[in-house]
Structures are given as structure tokens and as C-alpha cells.
C-alpha positions as CSV (number, residue, x, y, z in Angstrom):
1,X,78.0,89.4,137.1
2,X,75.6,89.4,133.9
3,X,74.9,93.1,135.2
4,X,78.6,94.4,135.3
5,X,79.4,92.5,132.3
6,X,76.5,94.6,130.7
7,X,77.3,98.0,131.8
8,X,81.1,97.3,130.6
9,X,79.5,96.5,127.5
10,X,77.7,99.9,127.2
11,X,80.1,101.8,128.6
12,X,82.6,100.5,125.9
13,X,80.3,101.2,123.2
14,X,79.5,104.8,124.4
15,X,83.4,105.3,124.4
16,X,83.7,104.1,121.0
17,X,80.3,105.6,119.5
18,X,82.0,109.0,121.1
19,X,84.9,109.1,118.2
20,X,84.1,110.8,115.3
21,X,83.8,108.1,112.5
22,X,85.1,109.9,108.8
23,X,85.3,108.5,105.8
24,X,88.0,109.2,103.8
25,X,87.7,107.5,100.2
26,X,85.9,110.5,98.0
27,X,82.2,108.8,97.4
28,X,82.3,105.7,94.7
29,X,86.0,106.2,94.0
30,X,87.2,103.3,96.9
31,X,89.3,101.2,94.5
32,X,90.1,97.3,94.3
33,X,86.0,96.8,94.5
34,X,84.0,94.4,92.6
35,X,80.6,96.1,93.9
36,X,82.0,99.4,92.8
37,X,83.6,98.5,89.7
38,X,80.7,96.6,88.6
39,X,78.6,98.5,85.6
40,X,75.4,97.3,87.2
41,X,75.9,97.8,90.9
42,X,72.8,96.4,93.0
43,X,71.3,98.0,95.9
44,X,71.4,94.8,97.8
45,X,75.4,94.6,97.3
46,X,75.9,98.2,98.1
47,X,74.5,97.5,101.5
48,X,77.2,95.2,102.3
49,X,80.3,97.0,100.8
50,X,82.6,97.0,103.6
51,X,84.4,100.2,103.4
52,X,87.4,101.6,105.1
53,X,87.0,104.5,107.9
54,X,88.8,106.2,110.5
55,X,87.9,106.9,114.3
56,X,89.1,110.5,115.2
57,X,90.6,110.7,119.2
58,X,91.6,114.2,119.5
59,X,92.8,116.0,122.4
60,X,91.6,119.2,123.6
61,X,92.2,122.1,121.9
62,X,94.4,123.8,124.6
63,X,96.6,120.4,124.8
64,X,96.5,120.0,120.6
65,X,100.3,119.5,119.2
66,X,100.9,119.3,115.7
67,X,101.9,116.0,115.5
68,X,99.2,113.2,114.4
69,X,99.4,109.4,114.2
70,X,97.0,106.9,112.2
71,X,96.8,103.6,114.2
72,X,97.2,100.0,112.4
73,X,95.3,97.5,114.7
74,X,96.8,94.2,114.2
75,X,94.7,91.1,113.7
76,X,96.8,88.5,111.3
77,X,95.2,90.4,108.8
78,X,92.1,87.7,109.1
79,X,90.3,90.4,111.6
80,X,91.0,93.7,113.5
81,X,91.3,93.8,117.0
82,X,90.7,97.5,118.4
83,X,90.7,97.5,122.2
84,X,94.0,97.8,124.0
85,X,95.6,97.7,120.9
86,X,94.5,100.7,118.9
87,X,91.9,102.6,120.9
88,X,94.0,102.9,124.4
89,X,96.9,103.7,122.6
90,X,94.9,106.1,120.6
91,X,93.5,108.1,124.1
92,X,97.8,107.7,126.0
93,X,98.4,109.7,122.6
94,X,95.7,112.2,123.5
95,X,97.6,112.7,126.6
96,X,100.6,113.7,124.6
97,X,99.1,116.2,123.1
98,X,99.0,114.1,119.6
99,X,96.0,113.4,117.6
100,X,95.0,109.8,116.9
101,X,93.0,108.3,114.0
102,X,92.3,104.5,114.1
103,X,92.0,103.1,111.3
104,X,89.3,100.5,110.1
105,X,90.7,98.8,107.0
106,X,90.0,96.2,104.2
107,X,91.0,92.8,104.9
108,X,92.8,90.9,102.4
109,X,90.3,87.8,103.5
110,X,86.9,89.8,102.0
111,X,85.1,88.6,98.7
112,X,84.6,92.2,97.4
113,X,87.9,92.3,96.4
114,X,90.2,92.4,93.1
115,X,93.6,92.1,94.1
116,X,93.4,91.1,97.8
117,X,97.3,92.0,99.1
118,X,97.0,95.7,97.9
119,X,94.1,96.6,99.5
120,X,94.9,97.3,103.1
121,X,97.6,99.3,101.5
122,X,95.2,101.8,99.4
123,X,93.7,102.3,102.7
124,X,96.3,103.4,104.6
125,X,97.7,105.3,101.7
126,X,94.5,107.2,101.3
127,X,94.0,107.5,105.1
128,X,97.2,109.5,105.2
129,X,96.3,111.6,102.3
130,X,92.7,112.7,104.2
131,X,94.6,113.8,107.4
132,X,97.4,115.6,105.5
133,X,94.6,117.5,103.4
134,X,92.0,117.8,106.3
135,X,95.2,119.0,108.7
136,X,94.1,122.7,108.9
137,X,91.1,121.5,110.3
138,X,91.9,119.9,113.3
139,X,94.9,122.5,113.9
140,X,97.4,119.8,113.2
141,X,100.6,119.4,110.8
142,X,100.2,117.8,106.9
143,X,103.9,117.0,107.6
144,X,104.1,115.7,111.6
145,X,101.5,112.6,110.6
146,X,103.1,109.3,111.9
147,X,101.8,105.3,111.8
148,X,101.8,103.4,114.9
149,X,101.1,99.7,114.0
150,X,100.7,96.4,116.1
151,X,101.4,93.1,114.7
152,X,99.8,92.4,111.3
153,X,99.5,96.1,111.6
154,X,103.0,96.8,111.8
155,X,103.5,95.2,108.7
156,X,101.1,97.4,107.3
157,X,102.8,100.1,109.0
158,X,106.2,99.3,107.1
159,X,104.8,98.6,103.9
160,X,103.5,102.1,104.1
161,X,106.9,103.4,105.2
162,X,108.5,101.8,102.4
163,X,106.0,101.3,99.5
164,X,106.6,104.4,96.9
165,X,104.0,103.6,94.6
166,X,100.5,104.9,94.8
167,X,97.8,102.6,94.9
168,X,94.8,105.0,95.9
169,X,94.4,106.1,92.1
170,X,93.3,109.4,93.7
171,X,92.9,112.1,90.7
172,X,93.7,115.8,90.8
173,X,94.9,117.4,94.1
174,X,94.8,114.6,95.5
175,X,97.7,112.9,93.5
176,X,100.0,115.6,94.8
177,X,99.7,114.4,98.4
178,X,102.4,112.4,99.7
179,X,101.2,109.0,101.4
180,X,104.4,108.5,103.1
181,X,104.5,109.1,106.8
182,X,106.7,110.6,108.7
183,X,107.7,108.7,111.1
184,X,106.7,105.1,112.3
185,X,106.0,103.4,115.6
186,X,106.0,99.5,115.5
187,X,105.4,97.2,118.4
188,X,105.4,93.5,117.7
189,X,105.4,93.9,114.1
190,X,105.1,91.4,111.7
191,X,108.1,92.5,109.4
192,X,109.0,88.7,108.0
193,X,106.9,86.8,105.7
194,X,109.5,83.9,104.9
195,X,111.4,81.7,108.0
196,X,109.9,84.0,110.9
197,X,106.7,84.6,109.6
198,X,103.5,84.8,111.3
199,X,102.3,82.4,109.0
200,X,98.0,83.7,109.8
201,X,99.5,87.0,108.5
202,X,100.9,85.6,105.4
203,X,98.4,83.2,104.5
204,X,95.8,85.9,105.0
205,X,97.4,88.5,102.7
206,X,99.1,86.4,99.9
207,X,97.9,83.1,100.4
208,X,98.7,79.6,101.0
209,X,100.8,79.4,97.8
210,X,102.8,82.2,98.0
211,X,106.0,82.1,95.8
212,X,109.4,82.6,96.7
213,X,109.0,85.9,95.2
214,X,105.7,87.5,96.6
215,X,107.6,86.1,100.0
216,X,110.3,88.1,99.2
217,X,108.7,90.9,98.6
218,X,106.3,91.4,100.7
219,X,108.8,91.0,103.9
220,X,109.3,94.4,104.6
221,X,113.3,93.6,106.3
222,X,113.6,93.7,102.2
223,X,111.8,96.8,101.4
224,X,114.3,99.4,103.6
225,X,115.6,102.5,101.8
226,X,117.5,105.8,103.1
227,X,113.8,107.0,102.1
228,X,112.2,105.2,105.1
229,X,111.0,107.4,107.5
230,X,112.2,107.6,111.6
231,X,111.1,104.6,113.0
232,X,110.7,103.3,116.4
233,X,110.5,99.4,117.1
234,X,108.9,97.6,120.7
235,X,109.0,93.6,121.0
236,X,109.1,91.0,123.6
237,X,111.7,88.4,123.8
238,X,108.9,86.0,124.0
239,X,106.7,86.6,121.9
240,X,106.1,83.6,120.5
241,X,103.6,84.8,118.2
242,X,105.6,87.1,116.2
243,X,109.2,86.2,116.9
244,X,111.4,89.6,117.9
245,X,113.8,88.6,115.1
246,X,111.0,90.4,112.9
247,X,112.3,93.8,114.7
248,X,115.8,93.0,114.6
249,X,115.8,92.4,110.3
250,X,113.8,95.6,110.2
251,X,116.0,97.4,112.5
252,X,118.9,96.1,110.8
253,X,118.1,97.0,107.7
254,X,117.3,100.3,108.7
255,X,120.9,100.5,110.1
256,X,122.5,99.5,106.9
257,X,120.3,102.0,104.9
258,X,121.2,105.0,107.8
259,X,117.3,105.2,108.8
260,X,116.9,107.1,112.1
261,X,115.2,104.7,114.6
262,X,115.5,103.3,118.1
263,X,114.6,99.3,118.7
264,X,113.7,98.1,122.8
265,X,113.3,94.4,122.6
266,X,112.3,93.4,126.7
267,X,112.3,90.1,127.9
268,X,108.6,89.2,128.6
269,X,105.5,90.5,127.9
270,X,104.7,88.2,125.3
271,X,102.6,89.1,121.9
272,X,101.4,92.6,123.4
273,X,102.0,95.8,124.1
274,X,99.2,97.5,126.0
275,X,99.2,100.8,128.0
276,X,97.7,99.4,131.1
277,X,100.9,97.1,131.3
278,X,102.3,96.9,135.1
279,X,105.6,95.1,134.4
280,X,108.3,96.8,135.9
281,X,110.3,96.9,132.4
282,X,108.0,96.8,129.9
283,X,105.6,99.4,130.8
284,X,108.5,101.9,130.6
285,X,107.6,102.1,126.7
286,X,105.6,104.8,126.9
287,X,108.0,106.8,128.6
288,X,110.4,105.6,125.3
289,X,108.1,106.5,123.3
290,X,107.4,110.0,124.3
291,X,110.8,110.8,124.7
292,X,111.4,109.6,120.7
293,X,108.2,111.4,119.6
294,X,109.6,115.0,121.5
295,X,112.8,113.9,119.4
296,X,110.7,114.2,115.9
297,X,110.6,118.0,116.7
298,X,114.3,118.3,116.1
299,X,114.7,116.1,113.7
């Protein structure tokens, strides 16, 4: 048993150590730091500055479509949890010809921080900016680059769907690039910080003592515009976790605001979404899915 659970255990960290790790924040410019924004930065503090990063999964040349996606894992925003959640998803979207970058983000929980609830944001923001500039590169499209967020990562998802204002204080060309994606995939995404909150989520990014007002506004049903990109919405009737009425104030909103989206709510599966799932219903998501993504060429 010790010897399978070993070899699992290498084999998963080959898989992972296989991805090409980038860093996209220019050198010493990662905003929101104390380390960094300190006049005398230490050596010693240096060495622990978490900072944000992205694991490339790209298909084969041959199979390549312009279309990219950055992936949100979820996590309550407290930690991030990778594995069926970002990096399978990551590898079904290889086999759809789309290019997948997971993203490794600040938590709202770390010490290094200024102003905690912004900080995921930057990163996302300036995560989307590096694969729109770097597009050439990998023969993709600066203007076919999607989100696809889970849980607490689907509320990071919408906030950078909906959230105009640039955080990255990127200079020069980089100001020009748009951090807005182009389209959105969500699947049990935390949308409500107020009655149907996941209250880990909200207590991690704004705090026990959240006003009325940070509530407000950082519940994302309230954040919907004509400007919010094509979004496509995947919940469990019991998830109990993050209750589906999240999905249905986000897809209602979008509705009101004439957003093009699509919402599947299915009624179990519970707080999860994974592409090994077996149920006869819900597994037919990624069918869904690819037939909305094939949609985003007409659109």
C-alpha cells in the first residue's frame, strides 16, 4: 500500500513538474507587497515572498486552437486546491484543442500583504495581460483568452469579468492591454457574499467584520453589466457548500443586463465538478461545455 501510495505520489509530481511554470509579474513590480514595497528589502524576506505564477498545459501543435483559458482553482480563498479541480480540467481542455494556464495566486490570508481583497484580483488581471501579450508565442489568440473558475475561484472569475478598474499598475504597453476576458466558465461558484455566502470565502477575503457595503460589493450577482463577457454557469442542486442560488443571482443578473450565457444546475453531485465524474447527468458537462466553447467562434 505504502508502495503505491508512493509511486502515485511521484507520478503526480512528475505530471505537475512537466508544466511549464511562468511568471508573469515583470521582476520587482508585483504590487500590494510589503517585502517589495519596503525601502530596505532583506534577503531573508525575499526568500519567502510568495509570488503569483502560472502552470502552462498546452496541446500539441497540430491540435492548438486559438482559444486559451486561465484556470481559478478554488479553495475558500484560505488555500488552493489544484488536482481535479484545475489541473484535469486544464489537460480535458488540451483535448479540445484549447490552451490552459493554471493559475497560482495570492491569498487574501498572507501577511505580505497591503490591501488583502485586491490581491488575487491583480493576479488574475496581470495573468491575463501575460497571455494576451505572450499570445503569438504559443500560436494562440490575444482576444479568444477565457477564465474557467471553481468555487472561491469562480468568484474570482466574475470579479474579473466584471471589475473595470485596473489594479496591476502595469506601466507602458502594458497599460494598453485589456484584463477583461472573453468569456467565463464557472462551476460552483461562489457569486454571493451576503445570505448565501460561503462564509470561509468571505471571511477569508474581507474579513469577519465585513460591512454591509464591502458585502455588497464584493457579491458579484451585484457587479453585472452589458460589458460582462459570455458566460457559462455548472452547479449542483446540493451542493451544500456553495448553495446553487449563487448561479441563479449571477445568471439572473446576467439576463437582466442581456449577457450571453447558458446556466445547467443538476441535481447531485454535490460541491464538485470533476472530469472523471461517472454520473449519468452530471458528467454530460463537458459535452455542454464544448458545445458553448465551439459557440464562442460565432459569436
Amino acid at each position: 500500500m505504502k508502495k503505491t501510495f508512493f509511486l502515485f505520489i511521484i507520478f503526480l509530481f512528475t505530471q505537475i513538474a512537466a508544466q511549464e511554470k511562468l511568471m508573469f509579474w515583470p521582476k520587482g513590480e508585483m504590487p500590494n507587497s510589503k517585502i517589495l514595497a519596503s525601502k530596505t528589502k532583506k534577503k531573508k524576506d525575499l526568500a519567502k515572498l510568495k509570488e503569483a505564477e502560472l502552470f502552462a498545459f498546452l496541446p500539441p501543435i497540430k491540435e492548438r486552437g486559438k482559444k486559451s483559458v486561465i484556470i481559478i482553482p478554488g479553495g475558500g480563498y484560505s488555500k488552493l486546491t489544484y488536482d481535479e479541480g484545475a489541473f484535469q480540467i486544464a489537460k480535458w481542455m488540451n483535448t479540445q484543442g484549447i490552451s490552459a494556464f493554471v493559475l497560482n495566486y495570492r491569498l487574501p490570508t498572507s501577511p505580505d500583504l497591503i490591501q488583502k481583497e485586491i490581491a488575487p484580483l491583480q493576479d488574475i488581471q496581470a495573468s491575463i495581460k501575460y497571455v494576451r501579450k505572450n499570445a503569438s508565442k504559443w500560436g494562440i489568440s490575444p482576444d479568444q483568452v477565457g477564465v474557467v473558475g471553481t468555487s472561491a475561484g469562480g468568484h474570482l472569475a466574475a470579479m474579473v469579468s466584471n471589475i473595470s478598474t485596473d489594479y496591476t499598475e502595469l506601466k507602458d504597453d502594458w497599460a494598453t492591454i485589456s484584463a477583461i476576458p472573453d468569456f467565463a466558465i464557472l462551476f460552483c461558484p461562489v457569486i454571493d457574499l451576503g445570505e448565501f455566502a460561503h462564509v470561509g470565502s468571505r471571511n477569508s477575503l474581507l474579513g469577519e467584520n465585513a460591512s454591509p457595503e464591502k458585502i455588497h460589493e464584493y457579491s458579484m450577482q451585484n457587479r453585472v453589466t452589458d460589458k460582462t463577457p459570455p458566460t457559462i454557469l455548472f452547479h449542483n442542486q446540493d451542493d451544500t457548500a456553495v448553495p446553487p442560488m449563487n448561479s441563479i443571482l449571477y445568471f439572473k443578473a446576467m439576463t437582466k443586463h442581456k449577457v450571453k450565457g447558458s446556466m445547467f444546475i443538476f441535481p447531485k453531485g454535490g460541491h464538485r465538478f470533476f472530469v472523471t465524474d461517472k454520473d449519468a447527468m452530471s458528467e454530460n458537462w463537458k459535452k455542454l461545455c464544448s458545445d458553448w466553447l465551439e459557440t464562442m467562434n460565432n459569436k
